[in-house]
mmCIF file as gemmi writes it, N, C-alpha and C atoms, coordinates in Angstrom:
data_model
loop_
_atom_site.group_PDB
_atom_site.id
_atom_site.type_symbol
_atom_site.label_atom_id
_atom_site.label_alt_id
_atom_site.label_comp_id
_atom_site.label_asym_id
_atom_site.label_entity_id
_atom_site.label_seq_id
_atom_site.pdbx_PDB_ins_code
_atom_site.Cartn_x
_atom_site.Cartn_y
_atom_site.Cartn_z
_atom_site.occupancy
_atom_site.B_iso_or_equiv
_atom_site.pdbx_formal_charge
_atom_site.auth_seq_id
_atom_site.auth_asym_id
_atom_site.pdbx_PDB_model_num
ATOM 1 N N . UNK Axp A 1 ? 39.763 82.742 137.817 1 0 ? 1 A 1
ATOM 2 C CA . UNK Axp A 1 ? 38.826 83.055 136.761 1 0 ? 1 A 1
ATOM 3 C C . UNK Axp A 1 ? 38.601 84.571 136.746 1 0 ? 1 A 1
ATOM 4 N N . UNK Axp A 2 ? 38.463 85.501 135.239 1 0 ? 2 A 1
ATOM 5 C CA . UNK Axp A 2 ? 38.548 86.789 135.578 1 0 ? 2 A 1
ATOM 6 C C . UNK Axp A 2 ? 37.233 86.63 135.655 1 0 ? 2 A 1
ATOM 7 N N . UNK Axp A 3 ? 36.596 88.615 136.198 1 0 ? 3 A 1
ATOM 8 C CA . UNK Axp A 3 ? 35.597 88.912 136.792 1 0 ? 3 A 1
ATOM 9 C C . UNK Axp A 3 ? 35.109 89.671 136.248 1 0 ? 3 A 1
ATOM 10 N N . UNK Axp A 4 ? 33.755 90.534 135.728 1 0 ? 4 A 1
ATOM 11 C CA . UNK Axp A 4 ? 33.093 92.097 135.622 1 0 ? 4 A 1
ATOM 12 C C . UNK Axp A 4 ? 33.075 92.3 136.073 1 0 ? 4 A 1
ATOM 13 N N . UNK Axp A 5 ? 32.904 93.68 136.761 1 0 ? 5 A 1
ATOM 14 C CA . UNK Axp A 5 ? 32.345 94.391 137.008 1 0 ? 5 A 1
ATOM 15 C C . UNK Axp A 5 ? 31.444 95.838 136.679 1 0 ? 5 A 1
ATOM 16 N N . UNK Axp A 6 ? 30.175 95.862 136.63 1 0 ? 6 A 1
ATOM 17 C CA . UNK Axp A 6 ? 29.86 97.092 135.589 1 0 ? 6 A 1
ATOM 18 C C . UNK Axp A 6 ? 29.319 98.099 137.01 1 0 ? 6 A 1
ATOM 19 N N . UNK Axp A 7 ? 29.758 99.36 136.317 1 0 ? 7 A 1
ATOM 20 C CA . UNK Axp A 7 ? 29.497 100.272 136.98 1 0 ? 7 A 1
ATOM 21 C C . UNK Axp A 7 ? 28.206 101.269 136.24 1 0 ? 7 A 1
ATOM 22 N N . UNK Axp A 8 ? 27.754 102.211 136.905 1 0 ? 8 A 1
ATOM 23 C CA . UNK Axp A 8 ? 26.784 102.758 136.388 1 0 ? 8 A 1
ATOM 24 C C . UNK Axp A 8 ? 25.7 101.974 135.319 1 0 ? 8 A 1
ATOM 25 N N . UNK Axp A 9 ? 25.169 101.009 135.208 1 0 ? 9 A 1
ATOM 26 C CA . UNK Axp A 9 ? 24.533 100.033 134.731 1 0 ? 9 A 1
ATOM 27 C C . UNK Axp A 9 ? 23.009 101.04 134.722 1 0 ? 9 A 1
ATOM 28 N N . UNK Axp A 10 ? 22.43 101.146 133.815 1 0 ? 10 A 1
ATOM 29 C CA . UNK Axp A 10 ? 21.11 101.929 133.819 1 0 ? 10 A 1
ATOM 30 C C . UNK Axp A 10 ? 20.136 100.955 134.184 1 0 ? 10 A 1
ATOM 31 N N . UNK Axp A 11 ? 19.169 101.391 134.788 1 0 ? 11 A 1
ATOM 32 C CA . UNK Axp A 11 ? 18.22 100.773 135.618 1 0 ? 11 A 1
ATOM 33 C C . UNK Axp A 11 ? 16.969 100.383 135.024 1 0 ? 11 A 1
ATOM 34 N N . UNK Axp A 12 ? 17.035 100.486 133.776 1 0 ? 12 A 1
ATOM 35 C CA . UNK Axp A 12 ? 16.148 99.942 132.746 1 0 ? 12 A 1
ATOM 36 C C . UNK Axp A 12 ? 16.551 98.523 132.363 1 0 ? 12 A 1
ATOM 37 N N . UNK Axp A 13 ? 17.92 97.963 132.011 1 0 ? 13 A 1
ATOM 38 C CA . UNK Axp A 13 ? 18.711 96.955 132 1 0 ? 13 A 1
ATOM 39 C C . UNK Axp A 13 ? 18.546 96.377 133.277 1 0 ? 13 A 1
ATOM 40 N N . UNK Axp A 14 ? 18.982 96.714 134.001 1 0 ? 14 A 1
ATOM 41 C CA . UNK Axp A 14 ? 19.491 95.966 135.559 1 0 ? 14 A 1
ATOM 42 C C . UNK Axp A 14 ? 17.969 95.384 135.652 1 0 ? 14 A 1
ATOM 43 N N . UNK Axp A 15 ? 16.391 96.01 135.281 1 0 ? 15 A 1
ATOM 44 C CA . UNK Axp A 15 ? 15.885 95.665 135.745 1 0 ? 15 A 1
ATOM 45 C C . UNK Axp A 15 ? 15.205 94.072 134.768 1 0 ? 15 A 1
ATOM 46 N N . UNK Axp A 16 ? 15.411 94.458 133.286 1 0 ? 16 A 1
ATOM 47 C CA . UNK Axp A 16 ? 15.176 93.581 132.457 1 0 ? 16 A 1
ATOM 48 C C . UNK Axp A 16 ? 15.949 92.48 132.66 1 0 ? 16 A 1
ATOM 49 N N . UNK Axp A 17 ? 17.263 92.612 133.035 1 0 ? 17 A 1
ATOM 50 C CA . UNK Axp A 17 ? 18.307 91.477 133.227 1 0 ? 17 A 1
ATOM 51 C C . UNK Axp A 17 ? 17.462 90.521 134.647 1 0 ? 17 A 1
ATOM 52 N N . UNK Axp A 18 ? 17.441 91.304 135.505 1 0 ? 18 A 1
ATOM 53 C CA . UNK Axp A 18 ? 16.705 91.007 136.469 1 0 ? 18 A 1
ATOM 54 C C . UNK Axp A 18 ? 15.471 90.004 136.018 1 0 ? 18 A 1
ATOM 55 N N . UNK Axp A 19 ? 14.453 90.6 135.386 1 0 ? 19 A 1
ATOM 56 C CA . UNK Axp A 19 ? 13.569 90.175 135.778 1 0 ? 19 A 1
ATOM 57 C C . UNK Axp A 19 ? 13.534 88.775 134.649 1 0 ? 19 A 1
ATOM 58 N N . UNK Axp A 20 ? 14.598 88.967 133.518 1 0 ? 20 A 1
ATOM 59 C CA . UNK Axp A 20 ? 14.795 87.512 133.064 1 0 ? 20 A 1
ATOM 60 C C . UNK Axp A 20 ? 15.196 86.471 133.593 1 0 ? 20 A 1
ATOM 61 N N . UNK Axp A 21 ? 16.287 86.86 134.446 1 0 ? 21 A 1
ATOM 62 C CA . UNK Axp A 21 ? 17.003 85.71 135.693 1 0 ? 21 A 1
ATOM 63 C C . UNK Axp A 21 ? 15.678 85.433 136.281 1 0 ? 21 A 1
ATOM 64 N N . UNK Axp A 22 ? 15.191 85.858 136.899 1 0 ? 22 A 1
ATOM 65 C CA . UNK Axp A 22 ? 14.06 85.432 137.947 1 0 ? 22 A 1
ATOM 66 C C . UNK Axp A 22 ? 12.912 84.386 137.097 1 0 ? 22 A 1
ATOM 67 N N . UNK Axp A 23 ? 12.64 84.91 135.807 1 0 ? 23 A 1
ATOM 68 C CA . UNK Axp A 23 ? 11.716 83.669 135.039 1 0 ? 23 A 1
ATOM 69 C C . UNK Axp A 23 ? 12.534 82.759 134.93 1 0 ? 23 A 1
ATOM 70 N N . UNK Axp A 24 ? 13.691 83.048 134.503 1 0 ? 24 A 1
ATOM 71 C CA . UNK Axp A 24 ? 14.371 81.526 134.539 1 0 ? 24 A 1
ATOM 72 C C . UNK Axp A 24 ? 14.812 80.955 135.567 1 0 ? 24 A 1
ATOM 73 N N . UNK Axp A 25 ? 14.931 81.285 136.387 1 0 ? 25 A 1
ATOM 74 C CA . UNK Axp A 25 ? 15.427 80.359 137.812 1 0 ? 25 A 1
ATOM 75 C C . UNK Axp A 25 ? 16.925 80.348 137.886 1 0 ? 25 A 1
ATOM 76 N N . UNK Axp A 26 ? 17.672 81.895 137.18 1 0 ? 26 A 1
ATOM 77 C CA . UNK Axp A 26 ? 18.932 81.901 137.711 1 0 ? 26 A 1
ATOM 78 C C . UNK Axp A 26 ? 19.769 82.888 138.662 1 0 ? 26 A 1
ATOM 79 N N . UNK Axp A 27 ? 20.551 83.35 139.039 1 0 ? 27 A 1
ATOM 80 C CA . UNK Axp A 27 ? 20.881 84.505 139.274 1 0 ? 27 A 1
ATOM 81 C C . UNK Axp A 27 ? 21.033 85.496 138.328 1 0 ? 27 A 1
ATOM 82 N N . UNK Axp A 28 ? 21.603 87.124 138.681 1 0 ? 28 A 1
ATOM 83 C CA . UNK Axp A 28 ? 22.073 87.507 138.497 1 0 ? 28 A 1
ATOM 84 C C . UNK Axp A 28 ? 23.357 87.588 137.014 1 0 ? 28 A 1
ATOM 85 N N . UNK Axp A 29 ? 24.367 86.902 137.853 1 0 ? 29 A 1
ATOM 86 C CA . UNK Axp A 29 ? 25.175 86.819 137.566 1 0 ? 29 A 1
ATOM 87 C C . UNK Axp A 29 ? 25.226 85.435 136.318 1 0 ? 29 A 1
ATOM 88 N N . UNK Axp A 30 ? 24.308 84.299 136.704 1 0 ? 30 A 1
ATOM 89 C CA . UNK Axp A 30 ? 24.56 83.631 135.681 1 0 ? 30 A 1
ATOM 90 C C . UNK Axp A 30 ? 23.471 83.797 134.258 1 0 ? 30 A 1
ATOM 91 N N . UNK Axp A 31 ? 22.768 84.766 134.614 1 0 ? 31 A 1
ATOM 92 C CA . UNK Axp A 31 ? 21.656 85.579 133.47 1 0 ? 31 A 1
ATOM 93 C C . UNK Axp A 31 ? 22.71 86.082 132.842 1 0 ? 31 A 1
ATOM 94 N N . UNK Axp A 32 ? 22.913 86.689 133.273 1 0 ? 32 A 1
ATOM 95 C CA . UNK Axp A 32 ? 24.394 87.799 132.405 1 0 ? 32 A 1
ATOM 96 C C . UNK Axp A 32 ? 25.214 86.98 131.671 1 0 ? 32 A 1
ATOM 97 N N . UNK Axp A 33 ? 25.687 85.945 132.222 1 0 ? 33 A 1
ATOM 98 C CA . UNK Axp A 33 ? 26.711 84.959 131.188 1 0 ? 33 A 1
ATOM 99 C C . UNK Axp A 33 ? 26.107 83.865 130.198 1 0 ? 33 A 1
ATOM 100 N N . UNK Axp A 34 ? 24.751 83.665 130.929 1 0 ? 34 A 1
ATOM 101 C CA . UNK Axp A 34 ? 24.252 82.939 129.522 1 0 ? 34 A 1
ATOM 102 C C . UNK Axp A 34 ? 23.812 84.26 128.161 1 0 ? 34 A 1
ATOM 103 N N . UNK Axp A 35 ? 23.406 85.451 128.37 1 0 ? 35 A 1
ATOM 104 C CA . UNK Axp A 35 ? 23.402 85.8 127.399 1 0 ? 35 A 1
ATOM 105 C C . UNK Axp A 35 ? 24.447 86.934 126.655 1 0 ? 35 A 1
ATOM 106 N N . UNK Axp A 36 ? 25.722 86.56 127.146 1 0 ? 36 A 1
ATOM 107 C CA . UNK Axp A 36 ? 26.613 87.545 126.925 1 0 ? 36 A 1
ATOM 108 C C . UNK Axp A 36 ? 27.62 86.124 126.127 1 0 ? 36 A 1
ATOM 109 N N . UNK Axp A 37 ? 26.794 84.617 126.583 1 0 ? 37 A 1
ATOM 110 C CA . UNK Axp A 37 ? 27.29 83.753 125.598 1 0 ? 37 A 1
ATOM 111 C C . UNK Axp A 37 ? 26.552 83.706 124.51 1 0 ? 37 A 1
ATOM 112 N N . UNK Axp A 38 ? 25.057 83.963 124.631 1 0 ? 38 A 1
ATOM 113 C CA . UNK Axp A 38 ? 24.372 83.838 123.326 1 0 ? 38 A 1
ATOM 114 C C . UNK Axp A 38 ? 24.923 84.832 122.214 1 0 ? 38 A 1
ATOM 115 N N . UNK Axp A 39 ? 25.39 86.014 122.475 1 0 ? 39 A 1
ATOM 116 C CA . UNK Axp A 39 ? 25.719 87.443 121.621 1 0 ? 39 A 1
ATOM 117 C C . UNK Axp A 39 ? 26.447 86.617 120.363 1 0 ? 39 A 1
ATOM 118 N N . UNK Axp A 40 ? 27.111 85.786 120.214 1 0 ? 40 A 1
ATOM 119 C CA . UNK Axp A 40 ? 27.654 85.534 118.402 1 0 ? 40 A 1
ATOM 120 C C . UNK Axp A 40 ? 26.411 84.696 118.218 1 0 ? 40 A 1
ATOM 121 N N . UNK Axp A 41 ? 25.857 83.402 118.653 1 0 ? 41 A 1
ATOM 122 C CA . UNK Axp A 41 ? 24.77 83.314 118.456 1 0 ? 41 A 1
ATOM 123 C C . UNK Axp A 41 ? 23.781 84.346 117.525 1 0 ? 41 A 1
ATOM 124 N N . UNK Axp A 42 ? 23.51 85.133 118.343 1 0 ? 42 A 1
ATOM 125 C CA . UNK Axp A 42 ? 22.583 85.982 117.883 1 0 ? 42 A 1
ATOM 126 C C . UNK Axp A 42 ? 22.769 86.928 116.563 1 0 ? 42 A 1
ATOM 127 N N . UNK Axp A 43 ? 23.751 87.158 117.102 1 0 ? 43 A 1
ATOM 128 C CA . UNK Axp A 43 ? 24.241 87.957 115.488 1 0 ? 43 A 1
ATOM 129 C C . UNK Axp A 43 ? 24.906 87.542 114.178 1 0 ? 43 A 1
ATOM 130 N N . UNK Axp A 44 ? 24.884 86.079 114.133 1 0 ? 44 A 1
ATOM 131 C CA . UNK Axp A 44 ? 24.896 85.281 113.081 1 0 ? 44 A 1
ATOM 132 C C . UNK Axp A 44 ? 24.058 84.945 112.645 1 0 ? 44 A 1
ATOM 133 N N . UNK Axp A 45 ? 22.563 84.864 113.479 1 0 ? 45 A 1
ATOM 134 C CA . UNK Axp A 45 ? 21.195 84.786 113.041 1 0 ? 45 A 1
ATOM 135 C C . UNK Axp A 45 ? 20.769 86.151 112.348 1 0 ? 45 A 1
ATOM 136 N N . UNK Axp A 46 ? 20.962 87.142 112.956 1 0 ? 46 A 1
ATOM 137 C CA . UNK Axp A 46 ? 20.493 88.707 112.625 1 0 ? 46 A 1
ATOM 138 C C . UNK Axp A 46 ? 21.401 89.028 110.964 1 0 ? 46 A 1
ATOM 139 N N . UNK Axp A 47 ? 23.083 88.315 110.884 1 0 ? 47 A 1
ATOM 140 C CA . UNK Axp A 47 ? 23.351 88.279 109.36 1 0 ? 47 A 1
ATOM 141 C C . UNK Axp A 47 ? 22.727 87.56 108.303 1 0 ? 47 A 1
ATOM 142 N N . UNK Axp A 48 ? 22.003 86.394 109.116 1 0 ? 48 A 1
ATOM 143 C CA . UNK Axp A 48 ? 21.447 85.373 107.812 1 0 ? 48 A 1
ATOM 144 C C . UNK Axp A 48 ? 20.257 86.327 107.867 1 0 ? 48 A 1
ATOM 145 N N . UNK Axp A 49 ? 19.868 86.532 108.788 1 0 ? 49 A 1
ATOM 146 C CA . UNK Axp A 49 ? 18.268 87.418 108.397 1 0 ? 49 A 1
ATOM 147 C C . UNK Axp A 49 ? 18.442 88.43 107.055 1 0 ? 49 A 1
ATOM 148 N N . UNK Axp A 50 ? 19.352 89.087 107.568 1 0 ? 50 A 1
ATOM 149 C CA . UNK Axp A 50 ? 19.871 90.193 106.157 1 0 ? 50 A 1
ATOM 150 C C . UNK Axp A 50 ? 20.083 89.885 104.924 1 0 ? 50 A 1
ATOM 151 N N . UNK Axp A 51 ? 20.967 88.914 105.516 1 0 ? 51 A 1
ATOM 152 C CA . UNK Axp A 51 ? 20.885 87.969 103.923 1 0 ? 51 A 1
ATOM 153 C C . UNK Axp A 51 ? 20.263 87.885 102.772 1 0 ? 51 A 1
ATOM 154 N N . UNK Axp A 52 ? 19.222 86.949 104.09 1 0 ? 52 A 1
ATOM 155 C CA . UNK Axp A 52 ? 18.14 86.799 103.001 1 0 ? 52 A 1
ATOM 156 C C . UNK Axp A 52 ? 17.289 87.581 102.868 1 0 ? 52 A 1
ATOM 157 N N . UNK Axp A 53 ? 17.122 88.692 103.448 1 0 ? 53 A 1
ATOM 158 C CA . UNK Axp A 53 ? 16.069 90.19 102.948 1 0 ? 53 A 1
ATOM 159 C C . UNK Axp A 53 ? 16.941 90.801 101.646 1 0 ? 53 A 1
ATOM 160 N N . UNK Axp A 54 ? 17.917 90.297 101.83 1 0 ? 54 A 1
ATOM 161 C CA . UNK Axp A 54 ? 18.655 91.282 100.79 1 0 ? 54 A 1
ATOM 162 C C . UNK Axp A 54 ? 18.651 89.789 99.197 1 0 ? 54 A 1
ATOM 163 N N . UNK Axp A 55 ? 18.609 89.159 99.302 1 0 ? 55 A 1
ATOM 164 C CA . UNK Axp A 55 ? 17.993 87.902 98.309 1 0 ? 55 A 1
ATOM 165 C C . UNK Axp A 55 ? 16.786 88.138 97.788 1 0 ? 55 A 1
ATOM 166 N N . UNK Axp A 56 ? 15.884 88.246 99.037 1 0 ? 56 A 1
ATOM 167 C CA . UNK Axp A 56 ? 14.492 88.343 98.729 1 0 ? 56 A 1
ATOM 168 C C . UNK Axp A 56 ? 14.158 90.072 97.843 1 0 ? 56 A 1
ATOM 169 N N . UNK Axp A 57 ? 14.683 90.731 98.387 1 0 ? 57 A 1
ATOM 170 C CA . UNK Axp A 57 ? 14.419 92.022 97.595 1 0 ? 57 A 1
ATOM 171 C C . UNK Axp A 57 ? 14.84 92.456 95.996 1 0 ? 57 A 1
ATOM 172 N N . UNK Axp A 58 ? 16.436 91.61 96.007 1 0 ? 58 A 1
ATOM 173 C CA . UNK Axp A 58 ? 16.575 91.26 94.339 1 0 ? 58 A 1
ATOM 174 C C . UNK Axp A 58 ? 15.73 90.57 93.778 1 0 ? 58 A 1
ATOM 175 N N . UNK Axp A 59 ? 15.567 89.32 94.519 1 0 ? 59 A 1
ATOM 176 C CA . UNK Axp A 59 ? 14.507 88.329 93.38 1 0 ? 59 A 1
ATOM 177 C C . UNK Axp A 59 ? 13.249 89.472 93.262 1 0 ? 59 A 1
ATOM 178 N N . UNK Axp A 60 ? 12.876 90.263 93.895 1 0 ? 60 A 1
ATOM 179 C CA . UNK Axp A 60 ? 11.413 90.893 93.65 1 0 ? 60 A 1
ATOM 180 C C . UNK Axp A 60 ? 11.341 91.757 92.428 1 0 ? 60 A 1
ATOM 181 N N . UNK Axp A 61 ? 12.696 92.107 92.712 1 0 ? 61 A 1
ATOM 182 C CA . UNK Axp A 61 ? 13.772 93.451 91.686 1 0 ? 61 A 1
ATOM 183 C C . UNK Axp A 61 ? 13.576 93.034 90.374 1 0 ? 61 A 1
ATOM 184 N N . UNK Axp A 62 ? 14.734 91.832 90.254 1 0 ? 62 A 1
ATOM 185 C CA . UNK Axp A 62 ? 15.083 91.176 88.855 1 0 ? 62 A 1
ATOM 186 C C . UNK Axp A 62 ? 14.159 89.58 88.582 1 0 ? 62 A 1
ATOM 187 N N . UNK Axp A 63 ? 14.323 89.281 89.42 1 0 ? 63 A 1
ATOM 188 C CA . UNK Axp A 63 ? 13.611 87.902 89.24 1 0 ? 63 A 1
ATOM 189 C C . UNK Axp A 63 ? 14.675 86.958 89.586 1 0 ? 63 A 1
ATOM 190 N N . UNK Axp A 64 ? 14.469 85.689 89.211 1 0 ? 64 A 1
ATOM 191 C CA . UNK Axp A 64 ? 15.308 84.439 89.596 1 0 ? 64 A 1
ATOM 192 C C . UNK Axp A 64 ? 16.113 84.144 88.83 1 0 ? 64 A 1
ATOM 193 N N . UNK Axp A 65 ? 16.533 84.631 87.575 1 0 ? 65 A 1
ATOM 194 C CA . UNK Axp A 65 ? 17.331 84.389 86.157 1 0 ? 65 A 1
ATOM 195 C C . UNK Axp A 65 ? 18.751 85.268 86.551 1 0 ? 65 A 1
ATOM 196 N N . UNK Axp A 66 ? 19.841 84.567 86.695 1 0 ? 66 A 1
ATOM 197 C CA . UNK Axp A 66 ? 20.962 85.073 86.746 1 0 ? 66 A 1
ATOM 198 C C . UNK Axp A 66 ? 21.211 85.554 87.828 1 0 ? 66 A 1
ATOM 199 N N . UNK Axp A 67 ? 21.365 85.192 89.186 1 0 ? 67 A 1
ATOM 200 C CA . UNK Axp A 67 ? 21.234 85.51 89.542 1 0 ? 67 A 1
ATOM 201 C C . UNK Axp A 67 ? 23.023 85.396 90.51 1 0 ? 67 A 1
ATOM 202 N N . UNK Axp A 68 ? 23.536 86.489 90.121 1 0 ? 68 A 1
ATOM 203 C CA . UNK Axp A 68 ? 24.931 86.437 91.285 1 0 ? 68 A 1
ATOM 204 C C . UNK Axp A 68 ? 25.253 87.14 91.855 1 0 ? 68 A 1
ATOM 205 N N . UNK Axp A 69 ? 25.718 87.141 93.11 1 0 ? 69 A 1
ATOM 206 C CA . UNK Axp A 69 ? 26.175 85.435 93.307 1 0 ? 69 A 1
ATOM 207 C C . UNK Axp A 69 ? 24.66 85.062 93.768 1 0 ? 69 A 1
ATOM 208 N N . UNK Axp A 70 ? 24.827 83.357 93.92 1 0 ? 70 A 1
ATOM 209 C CA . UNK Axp A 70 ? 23.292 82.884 93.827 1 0 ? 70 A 1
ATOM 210 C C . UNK Axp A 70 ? 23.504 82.77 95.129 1 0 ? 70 A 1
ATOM 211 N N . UNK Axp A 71 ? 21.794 82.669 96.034 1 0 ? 71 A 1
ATOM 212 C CA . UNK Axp A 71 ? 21.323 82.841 97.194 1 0 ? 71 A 1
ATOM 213 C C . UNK Axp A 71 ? 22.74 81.698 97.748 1 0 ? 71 A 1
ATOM 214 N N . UNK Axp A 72 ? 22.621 80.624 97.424 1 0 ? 72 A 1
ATOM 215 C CA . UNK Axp A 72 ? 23.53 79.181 97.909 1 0 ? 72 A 1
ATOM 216 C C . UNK Axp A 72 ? 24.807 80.048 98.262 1 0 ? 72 A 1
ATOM 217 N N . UNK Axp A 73 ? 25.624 81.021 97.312 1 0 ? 73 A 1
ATOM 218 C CA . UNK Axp A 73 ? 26.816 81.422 97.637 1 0 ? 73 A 1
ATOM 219 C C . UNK Axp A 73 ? 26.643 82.635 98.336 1 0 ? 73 A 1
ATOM 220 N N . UNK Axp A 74 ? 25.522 83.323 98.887 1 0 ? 74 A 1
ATOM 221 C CA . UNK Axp A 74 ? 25.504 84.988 99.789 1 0 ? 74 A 1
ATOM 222 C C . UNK Axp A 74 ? 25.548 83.886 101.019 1 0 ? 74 A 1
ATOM 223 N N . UNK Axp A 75 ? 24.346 82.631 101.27 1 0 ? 75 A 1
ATOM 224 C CA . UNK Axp A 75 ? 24.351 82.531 102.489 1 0 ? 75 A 1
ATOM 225 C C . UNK Axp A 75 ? 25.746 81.792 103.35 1 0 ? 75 A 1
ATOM 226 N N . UNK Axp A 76 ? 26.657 80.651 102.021 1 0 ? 76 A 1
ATOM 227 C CA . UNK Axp A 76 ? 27.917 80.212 102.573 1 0 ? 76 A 1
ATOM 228 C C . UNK Axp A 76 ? 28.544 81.31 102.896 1 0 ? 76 A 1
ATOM 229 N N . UNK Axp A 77 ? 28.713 82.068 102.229 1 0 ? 77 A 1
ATOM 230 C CA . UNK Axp A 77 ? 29.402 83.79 102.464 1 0 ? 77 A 1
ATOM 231 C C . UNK Axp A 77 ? 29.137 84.396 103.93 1 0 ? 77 A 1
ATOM 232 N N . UNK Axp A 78 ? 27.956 84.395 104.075 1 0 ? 78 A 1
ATOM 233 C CA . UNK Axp A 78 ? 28.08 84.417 105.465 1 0 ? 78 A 1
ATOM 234 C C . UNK Axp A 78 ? 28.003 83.981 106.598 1 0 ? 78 A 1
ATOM 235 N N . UNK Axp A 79 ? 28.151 82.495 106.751 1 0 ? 79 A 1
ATOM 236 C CA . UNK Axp A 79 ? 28.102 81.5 107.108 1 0 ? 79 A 1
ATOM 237 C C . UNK Axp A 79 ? 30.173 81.437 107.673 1 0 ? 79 A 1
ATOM 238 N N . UNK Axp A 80 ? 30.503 82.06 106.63 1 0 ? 80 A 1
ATOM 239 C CA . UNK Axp A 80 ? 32.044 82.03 106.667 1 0 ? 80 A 1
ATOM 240 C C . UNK Axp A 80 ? 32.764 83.091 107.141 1 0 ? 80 A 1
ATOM 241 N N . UNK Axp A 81 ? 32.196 83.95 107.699 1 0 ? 81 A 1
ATOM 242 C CA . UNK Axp A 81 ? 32.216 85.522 108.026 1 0 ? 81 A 1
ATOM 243 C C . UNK Axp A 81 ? 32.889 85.116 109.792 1 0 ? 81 A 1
């Protein structure tokens, strides 16, 4: 199985990483891989967020009349990304 290793790691991190493992009851090492699995997770949430700020700011713009592409086709759009 391959391995990390990080070097020079700033001590602001090391300590946040840290002190999340420890609320959760894991190590180190398996803190780091659960959230280095969450990362597409997360940033598929952070595109729909945009999304829809960027929906919500037209409708404020123009209104709800004509609206393309419609909210249904921005969010499959990025849903498909």
């Amino acid at each position: 199985m391959p391995s990390l290793q990080i070097r020079e790691l700033p001590e602001d991190l090391y300590q946040a990483l840290s002190l999340r493992a420890q609320e959760q009851g894991r190590s180190l090492a398996q803190q780091a891989l659960y959230e280095l699995r969450r990362l597409p997770e997360l940033t598929a949430a952070a595109r729909r967020r945009a999304t829809l700020a960027k929906i919500r700011e037209r409708v404020a713009r123009e209104g709800t009349r004509d609206l393309k592409p419609t909210p249904e086709e921005l969010i499959r759009e990025d849903r498909n990304r």
